[in-house]
Structures are given as C-alpha cells and as structure tokens.
N, C-alpha and C positions, 0 to 999 in steps of 0.2 A: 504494500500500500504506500501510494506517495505523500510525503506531505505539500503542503502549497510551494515553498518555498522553493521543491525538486521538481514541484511539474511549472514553475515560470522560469527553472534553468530549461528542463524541457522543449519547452513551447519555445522562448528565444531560438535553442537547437534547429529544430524544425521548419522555423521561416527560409530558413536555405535551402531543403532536401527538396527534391523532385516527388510528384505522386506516383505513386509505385504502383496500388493496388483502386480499382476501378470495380464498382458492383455498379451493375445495367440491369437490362430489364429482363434478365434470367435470373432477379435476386443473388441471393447466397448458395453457391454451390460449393462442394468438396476441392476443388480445386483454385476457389479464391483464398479456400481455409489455405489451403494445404500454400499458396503463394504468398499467403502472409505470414505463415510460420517461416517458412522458408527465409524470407525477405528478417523477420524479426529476428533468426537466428547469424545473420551473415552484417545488419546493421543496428539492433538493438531501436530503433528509432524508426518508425515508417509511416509516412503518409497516405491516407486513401481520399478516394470522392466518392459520393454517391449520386450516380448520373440522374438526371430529371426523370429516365422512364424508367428506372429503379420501383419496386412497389415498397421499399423500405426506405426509413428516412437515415439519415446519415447517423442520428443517436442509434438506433436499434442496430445499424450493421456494424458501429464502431463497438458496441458491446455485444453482441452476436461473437465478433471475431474475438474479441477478448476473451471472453468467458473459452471458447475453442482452443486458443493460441495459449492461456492463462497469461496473458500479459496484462498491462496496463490501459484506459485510455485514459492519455492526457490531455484531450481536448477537443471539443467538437462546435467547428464552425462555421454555419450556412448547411452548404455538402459535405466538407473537408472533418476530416479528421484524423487524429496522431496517436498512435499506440506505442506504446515500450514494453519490453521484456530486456533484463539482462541476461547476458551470455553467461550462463557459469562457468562454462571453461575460461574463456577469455575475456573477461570483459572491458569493452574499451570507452564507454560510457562514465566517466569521475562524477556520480553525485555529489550535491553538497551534502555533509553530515547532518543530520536530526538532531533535534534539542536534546 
C-alpha cells in the first residue's frame, strides 16, 4: 500500500512514460492482463488508456488490472491511468521512506 507522499513521487514519475497498455472495445481480456504484468514486471511503472469505445471506464480497468497484476494504482485521470508493482528481484524504482 502507498502512502501519499510515494504515489506524488509516482505520478511526477509517470508524466514522462509512454502508454503502454490500451483496453478498447473488447474490454478486458487475458492478454491485456497478461501485457501489463509483463510490462509491470520489466518497468515497475506503467501507463494505460481506456479508449472511448471501451465498455469500462478507466477506474474499473485500472483496478481490474491491479487486483490481476496485485500491483498498485496510483492514479487515475480522465482515461489514463498508472499502476506500480515493485520488482522483487531487482528493483529499480527508490521510494521515499514512510513515516
């Protein structure tokens, strides 16, 4: 669980990354899972959209995939939205410490 102060290092993060993962109008399928685990396991940090003929709105697909992936979401805006998981092997991601 993040606290605030880890999901606005976060969110800063994420203005630079590219959208990675896209849900259209086939919803959520195994293979968008299966693209954002992937994606969370090689950048810890990933952005998606949820396209206009999506039947889900971009909250429900950023926690769809989370609850899936068991990552984070840090943030959901408009369409867009940012998920995290740390790497436990590698992590390359430096939170700040918690109180």
């Amino acid at each position: 669980m993040l606290n605030s102060k880890q999901r606005a290092y976060l969110r800063g993060m994420a203005n630079s990354i590219d959208t990675i993962v896209h849900v259209g109008k086939g919803g959520m399928s195994d293979q968008i899972i299966k693209q954002a685990d992937d994606a969370l396991v090689a950048r810890e940090l990933i952005k998606g959209k949820c396209l206009e003929t999506s039947p889900l709105s971009s909250r429900e697909a950023a926690d769809l995939i989370a609850e899936k992936t068991n990552s984070d979401v840090v943030q959901v805006i408009g369409s867009k939205f940012v998920l995290y998981r740390p790497n436990p092997d590698e992590p390359v991601i430096k939170l700040p410490k918690t109180k």
